[in-house]
DSSP file (Angstrom, degrees, kcal/mol; ACC not computed):
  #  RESIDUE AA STRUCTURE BP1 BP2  ACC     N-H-->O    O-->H-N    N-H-->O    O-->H-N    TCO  KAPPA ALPHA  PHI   PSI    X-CA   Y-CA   Z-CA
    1    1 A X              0   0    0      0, 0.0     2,-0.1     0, 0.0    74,-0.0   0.000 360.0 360.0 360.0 134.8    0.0    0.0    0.0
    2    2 A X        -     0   0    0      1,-0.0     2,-1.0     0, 0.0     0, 0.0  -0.352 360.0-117.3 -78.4 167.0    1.3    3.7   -0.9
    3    3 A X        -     0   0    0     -2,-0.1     2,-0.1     3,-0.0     5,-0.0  -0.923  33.0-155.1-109.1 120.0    1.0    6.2    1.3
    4    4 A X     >  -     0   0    0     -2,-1.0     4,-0.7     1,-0.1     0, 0.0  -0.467  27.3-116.8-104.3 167.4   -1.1    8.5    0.1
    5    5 A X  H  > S+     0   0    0      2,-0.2     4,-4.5     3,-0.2     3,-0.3   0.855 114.1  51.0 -89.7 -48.0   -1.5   12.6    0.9
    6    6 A X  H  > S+     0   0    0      1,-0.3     4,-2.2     2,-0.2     5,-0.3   0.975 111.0  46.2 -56.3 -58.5   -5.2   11.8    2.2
    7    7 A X  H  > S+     0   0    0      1,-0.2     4,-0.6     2,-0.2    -1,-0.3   0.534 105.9  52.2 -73.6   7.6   -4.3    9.4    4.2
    8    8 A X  H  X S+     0   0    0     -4,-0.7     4,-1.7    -3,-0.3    -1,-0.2   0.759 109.8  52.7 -76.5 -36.7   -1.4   11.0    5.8
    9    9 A X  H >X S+     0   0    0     -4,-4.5     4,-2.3     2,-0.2     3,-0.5   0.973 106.5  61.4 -61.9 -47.1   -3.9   14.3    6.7
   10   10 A X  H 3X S+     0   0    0     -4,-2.2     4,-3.8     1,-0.3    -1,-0.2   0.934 112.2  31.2 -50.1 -42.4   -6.1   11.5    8.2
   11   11 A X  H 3X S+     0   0    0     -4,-0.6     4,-0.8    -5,-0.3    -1,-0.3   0.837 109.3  62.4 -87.1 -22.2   -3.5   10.5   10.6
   12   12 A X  H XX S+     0   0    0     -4,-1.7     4,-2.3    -3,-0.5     3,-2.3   0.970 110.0  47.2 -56.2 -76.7   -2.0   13.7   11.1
   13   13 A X  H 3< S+     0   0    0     -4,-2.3    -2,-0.2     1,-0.3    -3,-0.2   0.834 114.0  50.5 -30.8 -64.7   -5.8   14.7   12.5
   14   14 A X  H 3< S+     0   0    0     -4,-3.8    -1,-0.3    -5,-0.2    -2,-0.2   0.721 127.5  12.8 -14.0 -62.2   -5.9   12.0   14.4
   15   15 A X  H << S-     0   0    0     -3,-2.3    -2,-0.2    -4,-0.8    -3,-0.2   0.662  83.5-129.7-113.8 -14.6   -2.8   11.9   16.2
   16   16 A X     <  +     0   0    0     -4,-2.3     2,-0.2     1,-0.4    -3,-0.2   0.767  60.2 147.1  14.0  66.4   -1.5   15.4   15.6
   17   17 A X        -     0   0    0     -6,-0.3    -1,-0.4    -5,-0.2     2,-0.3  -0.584  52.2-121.4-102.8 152.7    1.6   13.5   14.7
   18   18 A X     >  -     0   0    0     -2,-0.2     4,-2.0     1,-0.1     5,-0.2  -0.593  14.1-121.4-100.2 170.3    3.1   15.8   11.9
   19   19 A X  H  > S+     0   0    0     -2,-0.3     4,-5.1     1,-0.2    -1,-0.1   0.944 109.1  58.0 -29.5 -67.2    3.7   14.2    8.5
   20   20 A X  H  > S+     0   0    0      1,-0.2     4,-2.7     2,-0.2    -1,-0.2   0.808 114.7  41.2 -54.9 -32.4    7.4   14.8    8.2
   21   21 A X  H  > S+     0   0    0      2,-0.2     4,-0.5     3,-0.1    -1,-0.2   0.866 115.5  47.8 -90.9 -26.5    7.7   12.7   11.5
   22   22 A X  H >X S+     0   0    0     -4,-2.0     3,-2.5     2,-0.2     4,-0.7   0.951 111.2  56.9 -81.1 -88.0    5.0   10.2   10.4
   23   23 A X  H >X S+     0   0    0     -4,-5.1     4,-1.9     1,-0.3     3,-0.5   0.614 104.8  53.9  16.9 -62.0    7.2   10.1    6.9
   24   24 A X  H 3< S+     0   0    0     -4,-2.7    -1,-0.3     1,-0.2     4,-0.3   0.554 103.3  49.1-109.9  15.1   10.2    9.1    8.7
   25   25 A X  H <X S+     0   0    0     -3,-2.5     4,-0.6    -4,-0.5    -1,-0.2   0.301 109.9  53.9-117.0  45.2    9.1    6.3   10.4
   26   26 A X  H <X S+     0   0    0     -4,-0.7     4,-3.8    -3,-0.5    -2,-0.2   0.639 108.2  47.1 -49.3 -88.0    8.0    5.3    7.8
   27   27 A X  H  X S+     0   0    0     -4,-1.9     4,-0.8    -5,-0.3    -2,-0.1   0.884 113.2  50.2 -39.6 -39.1   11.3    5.7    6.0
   28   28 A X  H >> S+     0   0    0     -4,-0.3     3,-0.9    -5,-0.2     4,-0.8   0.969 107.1  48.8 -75.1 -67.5   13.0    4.2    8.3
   29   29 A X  H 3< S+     0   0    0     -4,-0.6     5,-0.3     2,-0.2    -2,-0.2   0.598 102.5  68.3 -41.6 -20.4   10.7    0.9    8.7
   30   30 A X  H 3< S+     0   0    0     -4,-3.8    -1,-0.2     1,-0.2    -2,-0.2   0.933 108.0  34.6 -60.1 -36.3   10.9    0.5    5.0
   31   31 A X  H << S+     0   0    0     -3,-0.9    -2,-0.2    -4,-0.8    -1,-0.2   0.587 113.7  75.9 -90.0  -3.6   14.8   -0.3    5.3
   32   32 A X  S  < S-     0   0    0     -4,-0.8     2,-0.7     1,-0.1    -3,-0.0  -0.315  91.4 -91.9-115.4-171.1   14.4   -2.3    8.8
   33   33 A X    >   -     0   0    0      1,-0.2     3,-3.2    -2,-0.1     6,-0.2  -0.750  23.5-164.0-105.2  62.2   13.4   -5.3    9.7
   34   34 A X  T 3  S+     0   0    0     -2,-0.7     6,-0.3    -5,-0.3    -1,-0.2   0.687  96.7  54.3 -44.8 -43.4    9.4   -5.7   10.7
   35   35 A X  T 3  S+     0   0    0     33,-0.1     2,-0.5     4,-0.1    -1,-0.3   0.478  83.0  97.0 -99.3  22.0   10.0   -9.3   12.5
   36   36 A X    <>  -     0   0    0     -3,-3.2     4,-1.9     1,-0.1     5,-0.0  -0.809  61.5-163.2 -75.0 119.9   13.2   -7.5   15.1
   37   37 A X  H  > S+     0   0    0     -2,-0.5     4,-2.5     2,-0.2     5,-0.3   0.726  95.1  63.6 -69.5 -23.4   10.7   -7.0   18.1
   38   38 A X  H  > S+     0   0    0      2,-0.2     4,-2.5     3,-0.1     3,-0.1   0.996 106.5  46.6 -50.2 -60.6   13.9   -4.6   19.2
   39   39 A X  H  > S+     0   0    0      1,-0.3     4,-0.5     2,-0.2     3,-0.3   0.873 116.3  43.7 -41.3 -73.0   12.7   -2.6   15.6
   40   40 A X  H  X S+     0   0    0     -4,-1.9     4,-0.6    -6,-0.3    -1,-0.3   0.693 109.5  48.9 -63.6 -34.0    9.2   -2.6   16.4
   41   41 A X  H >X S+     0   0    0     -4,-2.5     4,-3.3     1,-0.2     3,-0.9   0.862 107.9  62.8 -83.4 -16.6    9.0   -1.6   20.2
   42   42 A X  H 3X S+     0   0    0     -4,-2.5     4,-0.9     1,-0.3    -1,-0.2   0.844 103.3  42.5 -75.4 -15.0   11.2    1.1   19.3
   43   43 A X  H 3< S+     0   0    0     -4,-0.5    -1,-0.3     2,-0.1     4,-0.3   0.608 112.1  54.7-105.5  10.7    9.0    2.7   17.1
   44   44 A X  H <X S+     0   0    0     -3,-0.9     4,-2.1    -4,-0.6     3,-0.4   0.878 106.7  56.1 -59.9 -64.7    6.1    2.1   19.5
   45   45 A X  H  X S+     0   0    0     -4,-3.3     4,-1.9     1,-0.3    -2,-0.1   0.814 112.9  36.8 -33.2 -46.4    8.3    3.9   22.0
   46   46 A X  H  X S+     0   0    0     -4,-0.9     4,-1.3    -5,-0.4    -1,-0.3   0.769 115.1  52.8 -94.9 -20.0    8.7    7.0   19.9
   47   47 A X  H  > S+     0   0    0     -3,-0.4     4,-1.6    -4,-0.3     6,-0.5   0.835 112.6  48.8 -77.1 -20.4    5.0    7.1   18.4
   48   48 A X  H  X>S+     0   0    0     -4,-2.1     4,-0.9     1,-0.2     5,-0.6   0.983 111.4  49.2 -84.4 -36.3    4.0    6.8   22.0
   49   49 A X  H  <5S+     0   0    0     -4,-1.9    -1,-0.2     1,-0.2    -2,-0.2   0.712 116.4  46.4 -55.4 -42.5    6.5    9.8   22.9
   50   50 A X  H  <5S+     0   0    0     -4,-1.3    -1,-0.2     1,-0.2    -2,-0.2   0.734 115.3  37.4 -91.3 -17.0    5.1   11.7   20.1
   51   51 A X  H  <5S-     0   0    0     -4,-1.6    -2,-0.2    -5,-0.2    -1,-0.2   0.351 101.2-124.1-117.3  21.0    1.6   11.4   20.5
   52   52 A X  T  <5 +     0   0    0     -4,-0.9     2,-0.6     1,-0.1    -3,-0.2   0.361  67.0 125.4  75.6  -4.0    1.5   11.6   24.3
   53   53 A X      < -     0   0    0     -5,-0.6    -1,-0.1    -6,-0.5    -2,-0.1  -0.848  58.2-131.5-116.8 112.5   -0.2    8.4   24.9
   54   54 A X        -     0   0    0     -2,-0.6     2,-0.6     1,-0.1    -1,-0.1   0.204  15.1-148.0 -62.2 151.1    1.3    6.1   27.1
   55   55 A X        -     0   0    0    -10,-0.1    -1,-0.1     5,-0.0    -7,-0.1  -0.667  16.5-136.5-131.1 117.5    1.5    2.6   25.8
   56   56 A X        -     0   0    0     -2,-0.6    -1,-0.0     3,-0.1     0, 0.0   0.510  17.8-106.6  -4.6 174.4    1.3   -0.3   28.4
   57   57 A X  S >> S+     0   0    0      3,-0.1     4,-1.6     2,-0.1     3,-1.2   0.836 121.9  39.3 -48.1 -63.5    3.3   -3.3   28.8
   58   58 A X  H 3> S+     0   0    0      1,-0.3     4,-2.0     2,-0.2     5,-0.3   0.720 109.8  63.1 -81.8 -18.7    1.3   -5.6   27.9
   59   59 A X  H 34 S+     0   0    0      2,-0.2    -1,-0.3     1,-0.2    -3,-0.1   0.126 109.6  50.0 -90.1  21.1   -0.3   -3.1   24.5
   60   60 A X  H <> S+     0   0    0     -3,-1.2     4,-2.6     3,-0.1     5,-0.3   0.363 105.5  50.9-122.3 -36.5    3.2   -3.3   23.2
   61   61 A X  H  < S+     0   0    0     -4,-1.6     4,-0.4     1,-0.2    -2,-0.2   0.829 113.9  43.7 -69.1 -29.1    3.5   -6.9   23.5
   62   62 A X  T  X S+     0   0    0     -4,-2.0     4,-1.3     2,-0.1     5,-0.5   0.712 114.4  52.4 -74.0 -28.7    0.1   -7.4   21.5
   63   63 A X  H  > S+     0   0    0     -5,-0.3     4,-2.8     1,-0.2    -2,-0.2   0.931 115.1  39.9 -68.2 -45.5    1.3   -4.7   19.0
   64   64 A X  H  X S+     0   0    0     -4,-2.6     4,-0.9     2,-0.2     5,-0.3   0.766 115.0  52.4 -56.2 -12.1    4.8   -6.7   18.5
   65   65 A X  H  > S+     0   0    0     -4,-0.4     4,-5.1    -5,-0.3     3,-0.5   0.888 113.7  46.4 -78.1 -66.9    3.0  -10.2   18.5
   66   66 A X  H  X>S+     0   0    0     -4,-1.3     5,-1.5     1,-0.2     4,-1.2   0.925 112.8  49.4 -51.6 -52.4    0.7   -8.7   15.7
   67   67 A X  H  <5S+     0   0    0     -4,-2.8    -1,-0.2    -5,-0.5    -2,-0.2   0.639 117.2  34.1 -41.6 -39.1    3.4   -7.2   13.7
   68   68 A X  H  <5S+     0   0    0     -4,-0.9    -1,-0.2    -3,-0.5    -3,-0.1   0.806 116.0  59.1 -78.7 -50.2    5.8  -10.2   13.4
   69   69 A X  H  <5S-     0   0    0     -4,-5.1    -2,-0.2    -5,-0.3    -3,-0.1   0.854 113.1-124.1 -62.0 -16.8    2.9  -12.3   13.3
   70   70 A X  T  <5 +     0   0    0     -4,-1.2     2,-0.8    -5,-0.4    -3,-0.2   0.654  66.4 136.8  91.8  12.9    1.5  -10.3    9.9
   71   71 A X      < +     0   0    0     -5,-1.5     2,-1.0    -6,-0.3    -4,-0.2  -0.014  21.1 115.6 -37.3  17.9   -1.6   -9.5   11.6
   72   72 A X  S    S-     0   0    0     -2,-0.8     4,-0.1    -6,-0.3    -5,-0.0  -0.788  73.1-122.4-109.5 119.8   -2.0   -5.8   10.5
   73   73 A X        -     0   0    0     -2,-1.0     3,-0.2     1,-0.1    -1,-0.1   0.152  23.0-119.7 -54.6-169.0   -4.9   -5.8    8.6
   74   74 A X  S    S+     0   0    0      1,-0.3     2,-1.2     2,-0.1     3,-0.2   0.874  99.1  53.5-110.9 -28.5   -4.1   -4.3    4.7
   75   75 A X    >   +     0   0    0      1,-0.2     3,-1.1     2,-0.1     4,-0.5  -0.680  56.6 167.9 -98.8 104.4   -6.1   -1.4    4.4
   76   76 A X  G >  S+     0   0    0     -2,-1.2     3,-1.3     1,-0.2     4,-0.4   0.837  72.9  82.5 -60.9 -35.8   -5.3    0.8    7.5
   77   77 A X  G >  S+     0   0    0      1,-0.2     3,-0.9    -3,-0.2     4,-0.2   0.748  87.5  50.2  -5.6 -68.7   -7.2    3.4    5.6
   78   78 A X  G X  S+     0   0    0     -3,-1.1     3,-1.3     1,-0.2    -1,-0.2   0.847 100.9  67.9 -63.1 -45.8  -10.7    1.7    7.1
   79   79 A X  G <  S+     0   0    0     -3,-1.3    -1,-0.2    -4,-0.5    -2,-0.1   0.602 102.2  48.6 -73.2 -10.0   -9.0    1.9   10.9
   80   80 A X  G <         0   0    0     -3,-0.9    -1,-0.3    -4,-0.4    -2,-0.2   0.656 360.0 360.0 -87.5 -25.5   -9.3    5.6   10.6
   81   81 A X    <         0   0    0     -3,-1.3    -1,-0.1    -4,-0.2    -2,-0.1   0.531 360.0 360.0 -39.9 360.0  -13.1    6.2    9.3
C-alpha cells in the first residue's frame, strides 16, 4: 500500500503527529526489519513519545506479536473512518 497525501492528513488529525515525523518512520521501517521485536517496540516507543499516549506493557506486546505475526490488517485506511 502507498501512502497517500489523504491518508497522511487522516492520521495527522488523528494523532496530531506531523507528517514529516509520520514520513520518517516510515522511511525508516521501509529499510528495517518488521519481525526484530527490538525494531518494532522502538517505534512504539517513539509514536507513544510523540503522540503523548502512554503505551502499556502488555499493549506493546500485543502490538509486536501482531506485527511479526502479519496480523496488521491491509487497508489501514478503514482503521481511521
Amino acid at each position: 500500500m502507498g501512502i497517500t497525501d489523504s491518508f497522511l492528513n487522516k492520521v495527522e488529525r488523528k494523532t496530531n503527529v506531523s507528517k514529516e515525523s509520520i514520513l520518517s518512520i516510515a522511511e525508516r521501517l521501509k529499510g528495517g526489519n518488521l519481525k526484530d521485536e527490538k525494531t518494532i517496540r522502538g517505534v512504539i516507543d517513539e509514536l507513544s513519545a510523540l503522540t503523548g499516549k502512554p503505551v502499556s506493557k502488555e499493549q506493546s506486546d500485543r502490538i509486536v506479536k501482531a506485527v511479526v505475526g502479519d496480523q496488521i490488517p491491509n487497508n489501514l485506511e478503514n482503521m481511521l473512518d
